[in-house]
MOPAC internal coordinates of N, CA, C and O (Angstrom, degrees):
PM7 1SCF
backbone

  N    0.0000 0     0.00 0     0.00 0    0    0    0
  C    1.4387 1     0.00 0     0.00 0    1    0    0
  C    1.5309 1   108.06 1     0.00 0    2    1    0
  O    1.2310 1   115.93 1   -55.57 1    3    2    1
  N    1.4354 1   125.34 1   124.43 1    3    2    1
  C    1.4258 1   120.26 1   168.96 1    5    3    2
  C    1.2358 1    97.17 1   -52.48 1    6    5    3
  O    1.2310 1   136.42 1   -27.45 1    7    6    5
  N    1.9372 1    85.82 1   152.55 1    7    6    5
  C    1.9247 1   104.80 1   167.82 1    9    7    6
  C    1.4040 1   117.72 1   -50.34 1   10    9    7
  O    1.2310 1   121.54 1   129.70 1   11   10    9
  N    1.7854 1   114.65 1   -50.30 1   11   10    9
  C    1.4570 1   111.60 1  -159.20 1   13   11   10
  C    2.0138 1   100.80 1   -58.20 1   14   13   11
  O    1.2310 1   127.49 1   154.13 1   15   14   13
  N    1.5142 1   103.19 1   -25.87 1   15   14   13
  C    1.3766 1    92.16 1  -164.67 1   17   15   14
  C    1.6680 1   114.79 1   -86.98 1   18   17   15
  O    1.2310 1   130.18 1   159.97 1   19   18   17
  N    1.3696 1    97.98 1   -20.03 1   19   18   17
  C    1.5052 1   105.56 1   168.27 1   21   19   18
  C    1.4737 1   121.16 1   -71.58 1   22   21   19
  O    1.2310 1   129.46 1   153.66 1   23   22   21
  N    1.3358 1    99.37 1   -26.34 1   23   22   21
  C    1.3165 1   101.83 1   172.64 1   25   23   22
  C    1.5777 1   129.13 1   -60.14 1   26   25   23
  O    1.2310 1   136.80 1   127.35 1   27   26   25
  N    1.2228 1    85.06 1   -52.65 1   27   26   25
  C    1.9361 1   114.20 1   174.49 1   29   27   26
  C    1.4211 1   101.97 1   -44.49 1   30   29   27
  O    1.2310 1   124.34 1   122.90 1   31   30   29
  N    1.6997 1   109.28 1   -57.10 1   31   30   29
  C    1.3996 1   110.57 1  -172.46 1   33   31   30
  C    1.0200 1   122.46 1   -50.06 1   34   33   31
  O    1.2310 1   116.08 1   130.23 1   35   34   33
  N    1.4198 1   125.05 1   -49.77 1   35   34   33
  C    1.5811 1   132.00 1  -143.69 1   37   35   34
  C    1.8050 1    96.10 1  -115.37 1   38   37   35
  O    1.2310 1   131.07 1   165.39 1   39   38   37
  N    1.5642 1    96.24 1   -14.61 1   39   38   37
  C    1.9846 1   106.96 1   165.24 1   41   39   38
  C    1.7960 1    97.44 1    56.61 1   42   41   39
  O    1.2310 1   124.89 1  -124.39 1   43   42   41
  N    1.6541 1   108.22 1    55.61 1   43   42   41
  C    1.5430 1    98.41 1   168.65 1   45   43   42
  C    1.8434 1    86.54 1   175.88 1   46   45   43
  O    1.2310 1   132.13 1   -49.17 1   47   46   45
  N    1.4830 1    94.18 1   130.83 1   47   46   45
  C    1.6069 1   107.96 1  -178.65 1   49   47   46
  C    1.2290 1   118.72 1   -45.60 1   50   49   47
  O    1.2310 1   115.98 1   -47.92 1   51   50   49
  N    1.4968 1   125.24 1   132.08 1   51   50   49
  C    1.4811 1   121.07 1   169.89 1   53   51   50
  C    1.3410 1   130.20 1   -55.54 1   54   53   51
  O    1.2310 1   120.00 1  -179.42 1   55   54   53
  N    1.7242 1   117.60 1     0.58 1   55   54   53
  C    1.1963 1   103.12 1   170.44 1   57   55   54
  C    1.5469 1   113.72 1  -100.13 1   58   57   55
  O    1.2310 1   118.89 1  -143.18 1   59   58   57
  N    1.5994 1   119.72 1    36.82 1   59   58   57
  C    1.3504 1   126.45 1  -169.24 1   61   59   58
  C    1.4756 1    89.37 1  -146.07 1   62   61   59
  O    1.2310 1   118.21 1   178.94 1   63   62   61
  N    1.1922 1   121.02 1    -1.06 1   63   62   61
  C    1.7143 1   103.95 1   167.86 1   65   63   62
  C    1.1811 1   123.84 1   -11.70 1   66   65   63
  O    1.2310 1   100.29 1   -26.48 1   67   66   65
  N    1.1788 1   153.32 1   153.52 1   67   66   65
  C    1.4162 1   155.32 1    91.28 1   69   67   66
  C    1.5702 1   128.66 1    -0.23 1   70   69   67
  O    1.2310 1   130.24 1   -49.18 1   71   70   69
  N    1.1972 1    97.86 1   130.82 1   71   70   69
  C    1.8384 1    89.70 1   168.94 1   73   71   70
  C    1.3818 1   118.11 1  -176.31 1   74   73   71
  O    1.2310 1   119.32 1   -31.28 1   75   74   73
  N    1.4707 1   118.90 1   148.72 1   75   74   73
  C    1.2171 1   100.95 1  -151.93 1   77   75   74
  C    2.2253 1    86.74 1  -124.18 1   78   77   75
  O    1.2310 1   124.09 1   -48.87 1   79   78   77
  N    1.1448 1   109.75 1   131.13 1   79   78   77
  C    1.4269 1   131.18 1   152.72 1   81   79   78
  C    1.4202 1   126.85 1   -80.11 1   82   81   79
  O    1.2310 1   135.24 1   -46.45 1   83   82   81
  N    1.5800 1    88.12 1   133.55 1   83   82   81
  C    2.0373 1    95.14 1  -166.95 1   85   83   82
  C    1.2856 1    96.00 1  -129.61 1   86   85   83
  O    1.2310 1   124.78 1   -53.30 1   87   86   85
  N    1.1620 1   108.42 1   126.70 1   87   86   85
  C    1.6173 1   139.32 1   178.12 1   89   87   86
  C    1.4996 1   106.29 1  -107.72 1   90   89   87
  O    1.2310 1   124.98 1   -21.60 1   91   90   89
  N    1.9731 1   108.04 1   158.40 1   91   90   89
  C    1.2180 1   100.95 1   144.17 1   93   91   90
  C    1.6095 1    97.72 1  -142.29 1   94   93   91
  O    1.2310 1   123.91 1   -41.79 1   95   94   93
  N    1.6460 1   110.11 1   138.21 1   95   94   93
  C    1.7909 1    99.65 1   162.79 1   97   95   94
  C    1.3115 1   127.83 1   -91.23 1   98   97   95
  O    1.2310 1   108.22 1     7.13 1   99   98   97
  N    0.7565 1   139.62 1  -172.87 1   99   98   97
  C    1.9343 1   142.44 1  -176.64 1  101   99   98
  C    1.7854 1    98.20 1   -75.80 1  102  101   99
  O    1.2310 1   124.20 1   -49.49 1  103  102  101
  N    0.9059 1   109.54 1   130.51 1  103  102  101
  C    1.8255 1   138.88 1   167.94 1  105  103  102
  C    1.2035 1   109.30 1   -42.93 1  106  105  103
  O    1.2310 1   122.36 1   155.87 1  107  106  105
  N    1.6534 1   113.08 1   -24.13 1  107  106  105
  C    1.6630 1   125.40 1  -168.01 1  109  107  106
  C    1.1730 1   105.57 1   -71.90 1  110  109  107
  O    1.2310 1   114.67 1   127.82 1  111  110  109
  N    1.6222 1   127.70 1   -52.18 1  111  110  109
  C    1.3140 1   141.53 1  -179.76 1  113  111  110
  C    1.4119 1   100.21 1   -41.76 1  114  113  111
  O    1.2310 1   122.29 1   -28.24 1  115  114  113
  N    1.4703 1   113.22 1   151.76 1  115  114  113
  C    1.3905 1   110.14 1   162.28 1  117  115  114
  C    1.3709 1   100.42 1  -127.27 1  118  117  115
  O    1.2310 1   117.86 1     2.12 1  119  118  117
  N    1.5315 1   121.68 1  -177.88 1  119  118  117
  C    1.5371 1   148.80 1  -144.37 1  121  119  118
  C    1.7865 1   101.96 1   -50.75 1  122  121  119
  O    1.2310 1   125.14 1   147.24 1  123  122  121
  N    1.6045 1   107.74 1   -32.76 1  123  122  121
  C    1.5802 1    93.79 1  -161.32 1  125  123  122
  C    1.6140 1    91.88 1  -106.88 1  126  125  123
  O    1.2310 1   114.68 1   149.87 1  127  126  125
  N    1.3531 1   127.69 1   -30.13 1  127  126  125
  C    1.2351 1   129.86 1   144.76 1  129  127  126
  C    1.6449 1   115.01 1    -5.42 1  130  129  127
  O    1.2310 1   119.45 1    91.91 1  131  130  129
  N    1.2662 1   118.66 1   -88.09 1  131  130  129
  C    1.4562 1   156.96 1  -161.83 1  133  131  130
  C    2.0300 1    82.29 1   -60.58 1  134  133  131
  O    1.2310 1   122.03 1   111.82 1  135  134  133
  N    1.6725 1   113.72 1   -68.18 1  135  134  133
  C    1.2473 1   141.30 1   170.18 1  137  135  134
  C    1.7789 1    94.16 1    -3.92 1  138  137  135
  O    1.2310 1   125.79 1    87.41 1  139  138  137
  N    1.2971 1   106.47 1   -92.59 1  139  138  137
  C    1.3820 1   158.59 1  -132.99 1  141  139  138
  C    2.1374 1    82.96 1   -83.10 1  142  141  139
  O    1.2310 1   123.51 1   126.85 1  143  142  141
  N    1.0857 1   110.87 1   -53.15 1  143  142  141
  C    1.7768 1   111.40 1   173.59 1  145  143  142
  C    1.7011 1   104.68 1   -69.63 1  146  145  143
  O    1.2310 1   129.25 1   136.43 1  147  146  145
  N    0.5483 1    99.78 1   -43.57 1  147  146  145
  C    2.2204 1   114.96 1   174.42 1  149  147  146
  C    1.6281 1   111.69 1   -50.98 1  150  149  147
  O    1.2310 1   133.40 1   132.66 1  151  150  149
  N    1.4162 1    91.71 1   -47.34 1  151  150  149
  C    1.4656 1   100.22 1   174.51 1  153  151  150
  C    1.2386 1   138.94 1  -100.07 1  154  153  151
  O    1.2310 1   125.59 1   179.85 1  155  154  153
  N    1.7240 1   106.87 1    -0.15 1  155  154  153
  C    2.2393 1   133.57 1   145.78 1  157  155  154
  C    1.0732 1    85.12 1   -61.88 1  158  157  155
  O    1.2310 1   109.95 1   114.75 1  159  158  157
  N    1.7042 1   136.47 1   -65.25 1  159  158  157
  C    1.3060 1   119.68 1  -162.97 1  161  159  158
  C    1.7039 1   125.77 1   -36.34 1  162  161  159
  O    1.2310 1   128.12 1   107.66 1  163  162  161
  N    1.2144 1   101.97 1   -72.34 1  163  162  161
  C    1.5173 1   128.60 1   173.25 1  165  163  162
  C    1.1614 1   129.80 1   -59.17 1  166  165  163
  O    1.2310 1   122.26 1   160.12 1  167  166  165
  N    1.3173 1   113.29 1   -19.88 1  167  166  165
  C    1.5187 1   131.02 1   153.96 1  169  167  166
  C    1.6150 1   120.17 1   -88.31 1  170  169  167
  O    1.2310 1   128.85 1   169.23 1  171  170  169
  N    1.1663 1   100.56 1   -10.77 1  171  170  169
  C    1.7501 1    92.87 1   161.48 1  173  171  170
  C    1.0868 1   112.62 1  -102.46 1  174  173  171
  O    1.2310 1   108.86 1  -169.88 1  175  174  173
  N    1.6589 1   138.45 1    10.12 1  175  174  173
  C    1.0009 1   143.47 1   164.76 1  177  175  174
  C    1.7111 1   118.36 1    80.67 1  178  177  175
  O    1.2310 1   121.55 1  -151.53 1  179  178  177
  N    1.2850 1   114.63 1    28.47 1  179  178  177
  C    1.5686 1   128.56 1  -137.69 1  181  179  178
  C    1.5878 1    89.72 1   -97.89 1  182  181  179
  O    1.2310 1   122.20 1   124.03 1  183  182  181
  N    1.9605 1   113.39 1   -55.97 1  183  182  181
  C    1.1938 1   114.65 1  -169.32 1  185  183  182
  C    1.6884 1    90.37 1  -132.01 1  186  185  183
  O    1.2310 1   125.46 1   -18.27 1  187  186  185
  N    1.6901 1   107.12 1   161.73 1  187  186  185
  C    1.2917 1   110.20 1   173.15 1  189  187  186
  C    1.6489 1   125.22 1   -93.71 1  190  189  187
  O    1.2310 1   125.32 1  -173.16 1  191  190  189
  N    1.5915 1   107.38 1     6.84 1  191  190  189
  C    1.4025 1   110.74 1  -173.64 1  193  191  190
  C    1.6883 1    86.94 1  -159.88 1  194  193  191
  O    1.2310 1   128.61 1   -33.59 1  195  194  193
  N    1.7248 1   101.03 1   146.41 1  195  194  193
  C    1.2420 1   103.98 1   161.78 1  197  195  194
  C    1.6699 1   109.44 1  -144.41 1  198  197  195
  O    1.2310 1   124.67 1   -59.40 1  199  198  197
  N    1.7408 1   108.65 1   120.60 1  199  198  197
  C    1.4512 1    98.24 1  -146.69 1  201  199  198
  C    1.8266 1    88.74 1  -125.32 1  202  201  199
  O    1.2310 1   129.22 1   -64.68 1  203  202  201
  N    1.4105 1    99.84 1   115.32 1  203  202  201
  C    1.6387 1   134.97 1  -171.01 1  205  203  202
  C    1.3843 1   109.33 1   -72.03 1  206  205  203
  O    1.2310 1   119.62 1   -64.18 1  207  206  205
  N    1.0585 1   118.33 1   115.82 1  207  206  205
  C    2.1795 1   118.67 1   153.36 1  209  207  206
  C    1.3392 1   114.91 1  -145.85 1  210  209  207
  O    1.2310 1   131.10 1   -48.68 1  211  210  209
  N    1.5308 1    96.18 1   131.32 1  211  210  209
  C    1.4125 1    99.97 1   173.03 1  213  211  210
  C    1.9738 1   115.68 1   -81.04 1  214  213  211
  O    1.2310 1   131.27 1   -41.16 1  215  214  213
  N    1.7025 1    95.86 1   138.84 1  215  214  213
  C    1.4745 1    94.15 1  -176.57 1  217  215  214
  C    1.3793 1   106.37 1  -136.01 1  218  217  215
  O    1.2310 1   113.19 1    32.51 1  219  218  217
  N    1.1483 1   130.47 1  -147.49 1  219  218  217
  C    1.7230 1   137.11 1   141.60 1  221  219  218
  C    1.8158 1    99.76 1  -124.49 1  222  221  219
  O    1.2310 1   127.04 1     7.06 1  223  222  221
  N    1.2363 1   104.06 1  -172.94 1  223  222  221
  C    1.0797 1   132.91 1   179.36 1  225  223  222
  C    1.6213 1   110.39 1  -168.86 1  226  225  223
  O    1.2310 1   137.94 1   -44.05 1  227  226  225
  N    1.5970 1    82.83 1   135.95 1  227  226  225
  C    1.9173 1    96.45 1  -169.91 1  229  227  226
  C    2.1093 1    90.50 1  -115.93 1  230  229  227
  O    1.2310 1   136.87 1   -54.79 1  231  230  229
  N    1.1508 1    84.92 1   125.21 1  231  230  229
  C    2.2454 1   106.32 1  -172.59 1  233  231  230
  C    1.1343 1   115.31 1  -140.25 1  234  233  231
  O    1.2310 1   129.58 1   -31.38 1  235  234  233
  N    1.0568 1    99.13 1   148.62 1  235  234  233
  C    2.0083 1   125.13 1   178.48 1  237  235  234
  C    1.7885 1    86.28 1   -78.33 1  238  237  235
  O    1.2310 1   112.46 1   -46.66 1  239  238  237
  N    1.3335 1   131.83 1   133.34 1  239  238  237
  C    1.7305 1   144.29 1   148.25 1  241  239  238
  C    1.1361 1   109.47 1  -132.98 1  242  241  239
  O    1.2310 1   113.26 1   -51.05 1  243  242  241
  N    1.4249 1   130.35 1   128.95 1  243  242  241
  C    1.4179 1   131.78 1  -160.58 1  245  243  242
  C    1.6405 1   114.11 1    12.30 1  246  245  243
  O    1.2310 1   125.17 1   -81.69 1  247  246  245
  N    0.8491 1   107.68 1    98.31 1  247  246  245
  C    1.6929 1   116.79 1   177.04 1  249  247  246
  C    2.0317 1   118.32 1    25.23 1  250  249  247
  O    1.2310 1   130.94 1  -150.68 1  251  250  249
  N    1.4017 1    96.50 1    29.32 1  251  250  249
  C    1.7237 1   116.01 1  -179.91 1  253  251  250
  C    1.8712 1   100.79 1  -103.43 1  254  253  251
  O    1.2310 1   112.37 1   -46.93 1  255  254  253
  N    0.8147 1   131.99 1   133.07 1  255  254  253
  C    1.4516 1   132.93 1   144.54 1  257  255  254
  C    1.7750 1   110.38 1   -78.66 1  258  257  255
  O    1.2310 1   118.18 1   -77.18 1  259  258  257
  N    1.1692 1   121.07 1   102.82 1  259  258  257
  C    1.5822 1   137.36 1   150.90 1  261  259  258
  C    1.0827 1   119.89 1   -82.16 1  262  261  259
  O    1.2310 1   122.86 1   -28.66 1  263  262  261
  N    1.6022 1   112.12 1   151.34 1  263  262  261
  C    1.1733 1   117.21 1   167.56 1  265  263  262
  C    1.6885 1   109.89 1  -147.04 1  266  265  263
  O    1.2310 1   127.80 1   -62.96 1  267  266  265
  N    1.4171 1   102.59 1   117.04 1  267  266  265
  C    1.8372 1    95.26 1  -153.30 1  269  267  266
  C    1.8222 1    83.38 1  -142.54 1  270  269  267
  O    1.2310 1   131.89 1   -33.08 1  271  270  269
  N    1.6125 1    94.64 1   146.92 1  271  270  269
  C    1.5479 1   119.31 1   172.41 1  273  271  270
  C    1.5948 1    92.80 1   -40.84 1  274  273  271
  O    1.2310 1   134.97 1   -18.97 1  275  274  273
  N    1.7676 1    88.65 1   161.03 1  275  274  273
  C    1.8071 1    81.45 1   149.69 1  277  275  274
  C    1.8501 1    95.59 1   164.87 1  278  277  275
  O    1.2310 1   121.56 1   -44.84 1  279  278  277
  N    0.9664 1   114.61 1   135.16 1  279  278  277
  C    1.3118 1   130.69 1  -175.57 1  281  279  278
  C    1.7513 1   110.62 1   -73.65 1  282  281  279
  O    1.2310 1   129.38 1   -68.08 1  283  282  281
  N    1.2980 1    99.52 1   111.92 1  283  282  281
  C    1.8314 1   116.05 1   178.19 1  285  283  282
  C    1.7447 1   103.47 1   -54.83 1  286  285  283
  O    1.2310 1   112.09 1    -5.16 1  287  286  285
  N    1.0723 1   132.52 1   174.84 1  287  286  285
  C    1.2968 1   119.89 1   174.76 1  289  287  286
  C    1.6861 1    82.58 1  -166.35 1  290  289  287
  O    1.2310 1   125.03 1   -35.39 1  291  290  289
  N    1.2927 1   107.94 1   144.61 1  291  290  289
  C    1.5649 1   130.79 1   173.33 1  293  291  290
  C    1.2754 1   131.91 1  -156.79 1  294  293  291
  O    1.2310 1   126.04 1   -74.72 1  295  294  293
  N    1.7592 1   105.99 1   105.28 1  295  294  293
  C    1.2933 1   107.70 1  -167.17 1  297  295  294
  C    0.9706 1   113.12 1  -115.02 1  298  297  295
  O    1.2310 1   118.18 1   -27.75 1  299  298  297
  N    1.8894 1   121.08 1   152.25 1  299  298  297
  C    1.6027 1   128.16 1  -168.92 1  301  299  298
  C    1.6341 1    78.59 1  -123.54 1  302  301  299
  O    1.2310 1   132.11 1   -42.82 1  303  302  301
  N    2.0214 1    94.21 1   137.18 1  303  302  301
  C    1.4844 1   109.89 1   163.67 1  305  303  302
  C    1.6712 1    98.65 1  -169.91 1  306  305  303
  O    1.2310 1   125.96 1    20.96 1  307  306  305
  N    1.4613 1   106.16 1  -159.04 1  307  306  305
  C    1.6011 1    85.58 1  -165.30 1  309  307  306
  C    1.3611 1    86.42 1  -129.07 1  310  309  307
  O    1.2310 1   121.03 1    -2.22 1  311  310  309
  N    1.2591 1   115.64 1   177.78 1  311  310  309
  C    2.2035 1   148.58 1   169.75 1  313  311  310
  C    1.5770 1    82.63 1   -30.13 1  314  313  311
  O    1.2310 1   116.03 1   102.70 1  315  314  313
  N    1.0619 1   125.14 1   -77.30 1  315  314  313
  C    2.0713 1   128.45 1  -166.25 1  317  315  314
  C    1.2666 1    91.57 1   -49.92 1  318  317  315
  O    1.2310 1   105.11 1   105.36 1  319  318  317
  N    1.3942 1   145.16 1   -74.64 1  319  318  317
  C    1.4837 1   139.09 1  -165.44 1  321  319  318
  C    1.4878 1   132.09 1   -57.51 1  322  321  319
  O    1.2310 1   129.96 1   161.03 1  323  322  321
  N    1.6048 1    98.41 1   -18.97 1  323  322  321
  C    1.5563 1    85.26 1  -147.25 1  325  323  322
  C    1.5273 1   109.57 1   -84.22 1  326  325  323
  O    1.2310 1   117.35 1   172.46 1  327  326  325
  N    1.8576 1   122.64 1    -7.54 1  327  326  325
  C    1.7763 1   103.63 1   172.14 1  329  327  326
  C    1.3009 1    95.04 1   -93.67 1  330  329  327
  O    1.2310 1    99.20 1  -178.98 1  331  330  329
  N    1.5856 1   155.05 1     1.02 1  331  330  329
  C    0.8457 1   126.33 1   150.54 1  333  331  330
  C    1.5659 1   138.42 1   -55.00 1  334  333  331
  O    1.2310 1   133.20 1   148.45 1  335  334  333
  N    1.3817 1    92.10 1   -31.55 1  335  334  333
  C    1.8795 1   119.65 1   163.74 1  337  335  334
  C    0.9614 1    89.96 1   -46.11 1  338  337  335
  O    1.2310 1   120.71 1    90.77 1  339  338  337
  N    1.6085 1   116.24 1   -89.23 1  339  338  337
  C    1.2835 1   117.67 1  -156.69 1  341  339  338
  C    1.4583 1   134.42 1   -51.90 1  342  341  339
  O    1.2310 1   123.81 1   146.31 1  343  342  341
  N    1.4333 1   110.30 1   -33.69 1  343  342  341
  C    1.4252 1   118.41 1   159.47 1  345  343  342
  C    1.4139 1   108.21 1   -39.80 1  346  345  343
  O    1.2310 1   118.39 1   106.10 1  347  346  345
  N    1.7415 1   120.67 1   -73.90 1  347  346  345
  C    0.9548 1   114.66 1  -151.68 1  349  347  346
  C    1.5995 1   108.60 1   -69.23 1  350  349  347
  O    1.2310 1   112.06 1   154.66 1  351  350  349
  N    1.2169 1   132.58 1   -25.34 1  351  350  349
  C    1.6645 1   125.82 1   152.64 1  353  351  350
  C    1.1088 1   116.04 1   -35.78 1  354  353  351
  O    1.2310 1   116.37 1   127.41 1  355  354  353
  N    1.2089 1   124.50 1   -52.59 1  355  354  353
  C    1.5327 1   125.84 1  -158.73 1  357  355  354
  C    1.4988 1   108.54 1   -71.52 1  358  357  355
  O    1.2310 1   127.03 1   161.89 1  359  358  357
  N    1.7869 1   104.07 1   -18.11 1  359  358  357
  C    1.4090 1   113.86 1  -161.35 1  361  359  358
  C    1.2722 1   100.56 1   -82.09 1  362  361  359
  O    1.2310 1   122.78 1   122.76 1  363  362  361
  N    1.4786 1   112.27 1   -57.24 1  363  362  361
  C    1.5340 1   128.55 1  -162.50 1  365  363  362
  C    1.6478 1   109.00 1   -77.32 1  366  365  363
  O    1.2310 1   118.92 1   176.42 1  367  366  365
  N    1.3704 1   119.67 1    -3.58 1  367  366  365
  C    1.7366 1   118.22 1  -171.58 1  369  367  366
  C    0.9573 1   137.60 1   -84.90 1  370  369  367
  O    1.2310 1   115.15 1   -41.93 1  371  370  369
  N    1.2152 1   126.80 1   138.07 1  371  370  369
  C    1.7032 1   124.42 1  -161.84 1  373  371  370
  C    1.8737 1   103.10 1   -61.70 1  374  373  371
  O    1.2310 1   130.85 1   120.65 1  375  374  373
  N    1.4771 1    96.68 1   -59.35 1  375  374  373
  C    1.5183 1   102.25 1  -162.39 1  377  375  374
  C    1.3083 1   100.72 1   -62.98 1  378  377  375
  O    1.2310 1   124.18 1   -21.28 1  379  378  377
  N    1.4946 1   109.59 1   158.72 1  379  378  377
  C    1.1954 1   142.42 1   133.66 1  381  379  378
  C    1.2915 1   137.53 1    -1.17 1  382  381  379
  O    1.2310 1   132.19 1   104.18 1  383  382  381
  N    1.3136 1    94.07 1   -75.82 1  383  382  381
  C    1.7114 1   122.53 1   159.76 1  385  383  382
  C    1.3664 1   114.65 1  -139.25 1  386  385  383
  O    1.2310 1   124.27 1   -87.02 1  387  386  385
  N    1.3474 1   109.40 1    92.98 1  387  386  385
  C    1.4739 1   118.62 1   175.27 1  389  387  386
  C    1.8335 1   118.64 1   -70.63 1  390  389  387
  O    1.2310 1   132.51 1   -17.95 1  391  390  389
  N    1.2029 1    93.44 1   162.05 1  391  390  389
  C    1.5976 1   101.31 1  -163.56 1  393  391  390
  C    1.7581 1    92.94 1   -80.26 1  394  393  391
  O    1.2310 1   109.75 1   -54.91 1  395  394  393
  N    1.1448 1   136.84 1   125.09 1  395  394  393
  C    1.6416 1   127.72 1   179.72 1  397  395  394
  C    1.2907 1    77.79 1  -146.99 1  398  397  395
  O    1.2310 1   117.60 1   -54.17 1  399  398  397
  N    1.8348 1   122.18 1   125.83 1  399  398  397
  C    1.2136 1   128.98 1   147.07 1  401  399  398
  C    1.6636 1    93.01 1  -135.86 1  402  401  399
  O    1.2310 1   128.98 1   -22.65 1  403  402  401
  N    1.4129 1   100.31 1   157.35 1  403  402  401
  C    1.2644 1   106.41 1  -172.59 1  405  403  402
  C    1.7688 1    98.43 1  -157.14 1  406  405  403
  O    1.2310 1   124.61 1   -30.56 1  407  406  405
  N    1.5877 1   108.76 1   149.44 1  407  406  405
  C    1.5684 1   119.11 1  -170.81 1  409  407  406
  C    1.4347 1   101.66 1  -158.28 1  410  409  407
  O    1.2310 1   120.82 1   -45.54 1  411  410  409
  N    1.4811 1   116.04 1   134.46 1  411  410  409
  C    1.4096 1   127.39 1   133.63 1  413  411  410
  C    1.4944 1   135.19 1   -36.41 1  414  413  411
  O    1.2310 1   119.17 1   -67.11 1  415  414  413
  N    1.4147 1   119.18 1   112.89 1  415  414  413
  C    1.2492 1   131.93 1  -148.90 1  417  415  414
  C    1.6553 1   103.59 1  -126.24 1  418  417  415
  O    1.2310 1   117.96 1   -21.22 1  419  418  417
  N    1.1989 1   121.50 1   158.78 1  419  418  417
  C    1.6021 1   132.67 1   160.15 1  421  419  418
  C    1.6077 1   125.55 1   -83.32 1  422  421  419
  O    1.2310 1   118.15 1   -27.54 1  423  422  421
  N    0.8626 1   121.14 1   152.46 1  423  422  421
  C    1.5585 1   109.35 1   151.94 1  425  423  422
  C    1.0981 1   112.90 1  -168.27 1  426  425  423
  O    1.2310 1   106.99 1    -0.93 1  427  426  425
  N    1.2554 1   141.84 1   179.07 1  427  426  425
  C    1.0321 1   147.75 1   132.72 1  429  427  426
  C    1.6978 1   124.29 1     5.46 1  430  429  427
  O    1.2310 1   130.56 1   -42.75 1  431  430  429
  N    1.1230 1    97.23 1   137.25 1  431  430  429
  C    1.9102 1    91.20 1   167.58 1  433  431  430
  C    1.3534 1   125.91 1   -61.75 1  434  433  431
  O    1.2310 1   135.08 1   133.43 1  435  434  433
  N    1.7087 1    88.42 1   -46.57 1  435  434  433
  C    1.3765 1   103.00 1  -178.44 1  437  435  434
  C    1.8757 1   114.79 1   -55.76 1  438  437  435
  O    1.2310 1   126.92 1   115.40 1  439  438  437
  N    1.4793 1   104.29 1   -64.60 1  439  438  437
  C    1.3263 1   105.87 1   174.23 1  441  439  438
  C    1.6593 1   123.45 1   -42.76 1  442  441  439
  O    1.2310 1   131.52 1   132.28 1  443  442  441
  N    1.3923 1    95.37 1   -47.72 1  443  442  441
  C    2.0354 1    89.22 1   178.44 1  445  443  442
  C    0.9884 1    98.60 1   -77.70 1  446  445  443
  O    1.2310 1   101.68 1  -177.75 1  447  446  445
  N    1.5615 1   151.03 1     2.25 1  447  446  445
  C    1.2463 1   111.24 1   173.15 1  449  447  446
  C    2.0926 1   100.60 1  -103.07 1  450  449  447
  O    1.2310 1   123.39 1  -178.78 1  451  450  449
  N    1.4104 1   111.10 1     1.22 1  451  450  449
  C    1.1140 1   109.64 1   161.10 1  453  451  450
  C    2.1695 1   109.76 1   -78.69 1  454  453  451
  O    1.2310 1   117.38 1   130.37 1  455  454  453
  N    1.0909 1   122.58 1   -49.63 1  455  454  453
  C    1.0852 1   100.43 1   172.82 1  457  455  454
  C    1.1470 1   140.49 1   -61.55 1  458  457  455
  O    1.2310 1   124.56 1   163.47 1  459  458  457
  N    1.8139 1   108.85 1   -16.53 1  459  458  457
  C    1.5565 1   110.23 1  -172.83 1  461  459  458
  C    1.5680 1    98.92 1   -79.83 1  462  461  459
  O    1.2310 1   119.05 1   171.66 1  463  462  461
  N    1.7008 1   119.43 1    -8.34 1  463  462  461
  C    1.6018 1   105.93 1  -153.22 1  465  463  462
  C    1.5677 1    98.73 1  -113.37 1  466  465  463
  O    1.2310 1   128.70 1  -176.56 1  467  466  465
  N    1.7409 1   100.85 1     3.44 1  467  466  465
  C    1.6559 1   107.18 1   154.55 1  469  467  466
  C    1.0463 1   122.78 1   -80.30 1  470  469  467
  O    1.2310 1   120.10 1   180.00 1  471  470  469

C-alpha cells in the first residue's frame, strides 16, 4: 500500500507506526517477579501496555526437544520506541537467545493515539 494512502488510513505518520513486541521470560519467575519487570517496562516509558500470560512452550535447544513453563509477554509502543525496547530486553534477559519478534500493527485512532501519548 503507498504511504500517502496508509497514512490516510490509519490517520497518523508512518514514522509513529504502531507495533507490538513479543517476549517470553522463564516459567521460574513468579507473578510479582514477571510484576516488577512489566513495571521497568512502563516506567521507562518504552511501551504503553504490557499484557502478561502464563503458557508453556514445546522447542528444539541444542538438538533436545523441551517443554518448559514460561510467561507470554506483549508489548504495545510505537516506530520511535521499539529498538530501544528491544535493546533493553536483550539487556535485562535471562536466556541465551531470547524470543524478540516484533511487527507493525493497525488500530484504531483512538488506541494509537493512546499509545503514542504513553
Amino acid at each position: 500500500m503507498p504511504q500517502a494512502i496508509l497514512e490516510t488510513h490509519l490517520a497518523l505518520p508512518m514514522d509513529d507506526t504502531l507495533f507490538i513486541v513479543q517476549t517470553t521470560l522463564s516459567g521460574d519467575l513468579n507473578d510479582a517477579e514477571v510484576g516488577i519487570w512489566a513495571q521497568s517496562i512502563i516506567d521507562s516509558n518504552l511501551a504503553a501496555c504490557v499484557q502478561i500470560n502464563k503458557g508453556r512452550s514445546v522447542y528444539r535447544w541444542k538438538s533436545e526437544i523441551m517443554s518448559e513453563p514460561e510467561w507470554s509477554i506483549k508489548l504495545k509502543t510505537t516506530k520511535s520506541k521499539v529498538n530501544l525496547l528491544i535493546d533493553k530486553i536483550k539487556l535485562e534477559h535471562s536466556y541465551e537467545t531470547p524470543e524478540i519478534l516484533f511487527w507493525a500493527v493497525e488500530s484504531t485512532e483512538e488506541y494509537s493515539q493512546w499509545v503514542k501519548g504513553e
